[in-house]
Structure formats: C-alpha cells, structure tokens
N, C-alpha and C positions, 0 to 999 in steps of 0.2 A: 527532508521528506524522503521514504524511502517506497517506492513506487515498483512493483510486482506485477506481472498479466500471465493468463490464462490460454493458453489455444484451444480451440474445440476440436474434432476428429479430424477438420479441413484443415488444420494449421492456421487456421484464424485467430488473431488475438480475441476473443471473447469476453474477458472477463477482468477487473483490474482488486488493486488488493493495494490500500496505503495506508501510513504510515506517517503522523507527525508530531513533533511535539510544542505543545503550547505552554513555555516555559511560567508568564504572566498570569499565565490561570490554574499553573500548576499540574497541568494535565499531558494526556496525549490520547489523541485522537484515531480512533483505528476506523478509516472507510473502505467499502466493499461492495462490488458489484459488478451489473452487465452492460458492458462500452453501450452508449447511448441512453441509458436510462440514469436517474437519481442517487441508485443506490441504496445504503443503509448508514450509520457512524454510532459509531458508541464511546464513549469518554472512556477512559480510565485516571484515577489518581496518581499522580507522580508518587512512589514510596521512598521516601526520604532516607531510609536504611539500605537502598538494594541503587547499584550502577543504574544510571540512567541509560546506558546502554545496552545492559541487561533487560530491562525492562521491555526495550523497546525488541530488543531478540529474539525476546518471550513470546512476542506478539506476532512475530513474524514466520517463526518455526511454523507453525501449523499450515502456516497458506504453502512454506515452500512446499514442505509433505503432500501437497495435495495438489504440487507441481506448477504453481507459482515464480515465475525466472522476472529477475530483471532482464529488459529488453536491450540488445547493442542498439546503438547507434544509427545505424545505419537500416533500422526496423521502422525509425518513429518517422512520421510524415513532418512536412515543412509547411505550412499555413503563412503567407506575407499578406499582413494586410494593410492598405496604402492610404 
C-alpha cells in the first residue's frame, strides 16, 4: 500500500491519497480524501501488458504534482489500545 497526505496553509495534514493493489481480483484500488471523513475509491484493471509498478506510478504521479508527500515517521501518531 502506498499512502500519500496533504497539508493545508496551517501545515496540517489534511488530506490523504492511496494506493493498493488487489492482486485476487486483478485490480488496484486508488482511495482519496479528507482525514476524518469516508472518502471516494475507484477500481482500475490490472493491464496484463504494462509493469505492475508502472501502473501503480501512473496513479500516483498526479497526487505528488498536486503535492502529495509520503509522511516520515516521526509525523504519524501512536494509538495503544489495551
């Protein structure tokens, strides 16, 4: 899964942008949205002729473009639940 976000003017993550593929059903899934809400997802078909990595690169060029970063480490929060 390759997992993308957004900041808004404040440097807030805002916004997320992913990425995965469902090898089983032949596909990959492109979801997109704003942190706390649902979101949107659209299927694409695996192309049997084109890298699978390719594919999924294709998908992911536009969100960087539009400033889209994978987040370090030391951005995502910690959740324990007991």
């Amino acid at each position: 899964m390759f997992k993308l976000y957004k900041r808004d003017e404040h440097g807030q993550v805002s916004h997320y942008y992913e990425v995965w593929v469902e090898p089983q059903n032949r596909r990959i899934i492109e979801h997109w949205g704003t942190l706390g809400q649902q979101g949107e997802a659209e299927p694409h078909k695996i192309k049997l002729l084109r890298s699978l990595d390719l594919q999924v690169e294709d998908l992911l060029r536009p969100a960087r473009e539009q400033g889209f970063v994978e987040l370090d480490r030391g951005d995502h929060s910690l959740l324990l639940v007991d």
